[in-house]
C-alpha positions, -999 to 999 in steps of 0.1 A, spaced: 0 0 0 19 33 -14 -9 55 -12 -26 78 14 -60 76 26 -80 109 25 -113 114 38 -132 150 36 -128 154 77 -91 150 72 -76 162 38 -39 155 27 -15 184 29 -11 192 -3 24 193 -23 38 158 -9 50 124 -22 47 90 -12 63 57 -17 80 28 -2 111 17 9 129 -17 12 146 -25 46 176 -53 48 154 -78 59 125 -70 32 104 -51 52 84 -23 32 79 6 51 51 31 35 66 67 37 55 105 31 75 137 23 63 173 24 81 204 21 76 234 38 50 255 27 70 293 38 103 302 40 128 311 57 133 265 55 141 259 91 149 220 79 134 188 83 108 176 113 110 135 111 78 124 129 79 89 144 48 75 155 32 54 182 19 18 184 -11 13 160 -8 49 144 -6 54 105 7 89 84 -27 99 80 -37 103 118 -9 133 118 -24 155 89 -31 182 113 7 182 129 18 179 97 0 214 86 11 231 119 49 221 111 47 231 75 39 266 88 67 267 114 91 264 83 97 227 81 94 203 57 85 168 71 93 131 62 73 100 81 71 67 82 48 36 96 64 17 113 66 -20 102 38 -40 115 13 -9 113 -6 14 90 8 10 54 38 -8 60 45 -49 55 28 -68 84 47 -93 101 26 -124 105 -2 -138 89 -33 -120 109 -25 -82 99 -43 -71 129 -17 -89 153 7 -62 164 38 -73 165 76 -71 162 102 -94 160 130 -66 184 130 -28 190 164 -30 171 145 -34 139 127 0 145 161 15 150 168 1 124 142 9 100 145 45 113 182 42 99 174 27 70 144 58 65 170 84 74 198 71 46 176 60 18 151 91 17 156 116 44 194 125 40 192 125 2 158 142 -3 152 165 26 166 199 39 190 196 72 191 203 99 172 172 110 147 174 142 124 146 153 91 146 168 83 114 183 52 101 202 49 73 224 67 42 210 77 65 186 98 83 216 114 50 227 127 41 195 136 78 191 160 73 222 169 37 214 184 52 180 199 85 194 236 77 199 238 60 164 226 90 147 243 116 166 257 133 134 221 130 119 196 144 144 199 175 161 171 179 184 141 153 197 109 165 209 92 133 224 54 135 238 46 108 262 74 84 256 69 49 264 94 40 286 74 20 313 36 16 312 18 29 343 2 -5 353 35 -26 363 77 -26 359 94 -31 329 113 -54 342 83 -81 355 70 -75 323 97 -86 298 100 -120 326 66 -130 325 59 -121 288 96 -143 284 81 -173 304 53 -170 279 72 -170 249 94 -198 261 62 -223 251 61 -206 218 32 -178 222 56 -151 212 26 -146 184 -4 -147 204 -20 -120 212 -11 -102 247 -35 -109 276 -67 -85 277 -57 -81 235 -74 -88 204 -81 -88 173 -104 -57 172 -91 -25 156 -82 -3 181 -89 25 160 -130 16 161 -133 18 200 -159 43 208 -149 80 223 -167 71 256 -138 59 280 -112 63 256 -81 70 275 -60 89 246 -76 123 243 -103 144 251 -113 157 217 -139 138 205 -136 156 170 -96 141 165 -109 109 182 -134 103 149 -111 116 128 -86 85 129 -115 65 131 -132 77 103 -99 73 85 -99 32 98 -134 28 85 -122 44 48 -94 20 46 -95 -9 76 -62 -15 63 -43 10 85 -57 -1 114 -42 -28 137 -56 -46 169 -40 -59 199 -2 -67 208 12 -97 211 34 -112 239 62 -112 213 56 -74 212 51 -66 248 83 -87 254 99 -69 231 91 -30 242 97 -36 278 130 -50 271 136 -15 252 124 4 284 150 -16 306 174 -5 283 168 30 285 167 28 323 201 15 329 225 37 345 248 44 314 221 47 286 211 83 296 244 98 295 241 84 256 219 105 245 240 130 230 212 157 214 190 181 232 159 167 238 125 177 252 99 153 268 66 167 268 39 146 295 3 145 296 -7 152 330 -36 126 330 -19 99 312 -29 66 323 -14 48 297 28 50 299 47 63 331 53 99 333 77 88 369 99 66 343 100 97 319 111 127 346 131 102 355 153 95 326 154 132 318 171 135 356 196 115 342 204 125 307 222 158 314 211 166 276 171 164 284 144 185 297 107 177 303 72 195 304 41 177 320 10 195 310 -19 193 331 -48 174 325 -36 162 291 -43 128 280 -12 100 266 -21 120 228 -14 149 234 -12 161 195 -48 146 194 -61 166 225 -82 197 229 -65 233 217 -59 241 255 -35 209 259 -20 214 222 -15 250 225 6 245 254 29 217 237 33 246 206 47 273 228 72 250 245 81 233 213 85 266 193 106 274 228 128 244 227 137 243 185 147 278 189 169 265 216 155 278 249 153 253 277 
């Protein structure tokens, strides 16, 4: 699937391109390029997304980036949206190791980003998006110069990393490794209803990626499997050993939704204690998306985003 879906509640910025591209181990990841829309060009914004998200759920962020001067390059991330899926149920979301999103975000950055897009390179990452954003920080160093992350998973609010990766390990040690995760399905998560959501509070952006599901239930994925689960917490014991902060070696800015019940905002404040490179922001009564939520919570993110590119902690 090369194409993007568009749907009148949710247009595609105009002027862009789309295609895919070929990792080593075959994977095709669907990709979208846009340049900026005024000038002076202030470079390129690469937005890395979360779990179950596809390029067409970030129109809006897209359009608000555009007019801050950048151009913008994304990807879906194998196992989601556009990209190859990895077994043989598409809505199983799943992956193999975190170290092939870092390295699919390296293969993204050499094969289309590098060559077709205007430096300096910033990211914008959200959620998973933000681990793997981390996870790939110290081999790009002379790529990236700055990481804005909102809500990055790094723990989940329910239980340890750590206990996690064991019992989710146990599991796969009988071969469920591609069965879906306790309390998971094969529902898309994109059709739950608004009522109890716990992502945003905008109703309006809440439809909108569902309406975009129910154009195309292609993009959509359901529940994670153990393989994944096992996978992701592994990455977030990684990021909270002792040495890994110090690691990061660009300026980065971790941006918290007050009322996130979904990932650890402790493990985030945390980790930017450590890394002597990070700052963070927690915004009051913001939910885990907070590019999705009501103005109030977005404008806020804005101002300390426009803040931290120009280089103001």
């Amino acid at each position: 699937m090369a194409g993007l879906v568009e749907i009148p509640s949710n247009p595609t910025p105009k002027g862009g391109s789309v295609g895919m591209v070929k990792t080593h181990d075959g994977v095709e990841l669907r990709y979208a390029c846009w340049p900026t829309n005024r000038s002076p060009v202030r470079g390129t914004m690469v937005l890395l997304h979360g779990r179950t998200e596809f390029i067409e759920k970030y129109f809006e962020t897209i359009n608000d980036l555009r007019r801050r001067g950048f151009a913008v390059a994304t990807f879906d991330s194998r196992g989601q949206g556009g990209s190859t899926r990895l077994l043989r149920n598409p809505r199983k979301g799943h992956v193999r190791d975190f170290a092939d999103h870092v390295n699919d975000f390296e293969t993204f950055m050499q094969e289309v980003v590098l060559p077709d897009c205007p430096p300096p390179y910033h990211v914008l990452a959200h959620s998973t998006g933000g681990l793997i954003a981390l996870l790939s920080a110290e081999r790009l160093r002379t790529q990236i110069d700055r990481m804005v992350l909102t809500a990055p998973l790094l723990a989940l609010t329910y239980s340890s990393p750590k206990w996690l990766a064991r019992i989710t390990g146990f599991l796969m040690h009988f071969g469920l490794g591609e069965a879906f995760a306790p309390g998971a399905g094969a529902t898309l998560i994109q059709m739950q209803p608004f009522a109890g959501n716990l992502l945003t509070s905008d109703p309006e952006r809440y439809q909108r990626a569902l309406d975009v599901v129910d154009a195309d239930p292609s993009v959509g994925v359901g529940g994670a499997t153990i393989g994944w689960v096992n996978s992701a917490m592994r990455a977030c014991c990684r990021v909270a050993e002792s040495d890994f902060a110090e690691k990061v070696p660009m300026p980065v800015l971790i941006t918290l939704g007050g009322a996130d019940t979904i990932v650890s905002n402790y493990a985030a404040e945390e980790f930017a204690r450590r890394a002597k490179t990070a700052a963070h922001l927690r915004i009051p009564g913001a939910r885990h998306e907070i590019l999705m939520e009501t103005n109030q919570y977005r404008d806020q993110f804005w101002v300390a985003f426009d803040a931290f590119i120009e280089g103001r902690r």
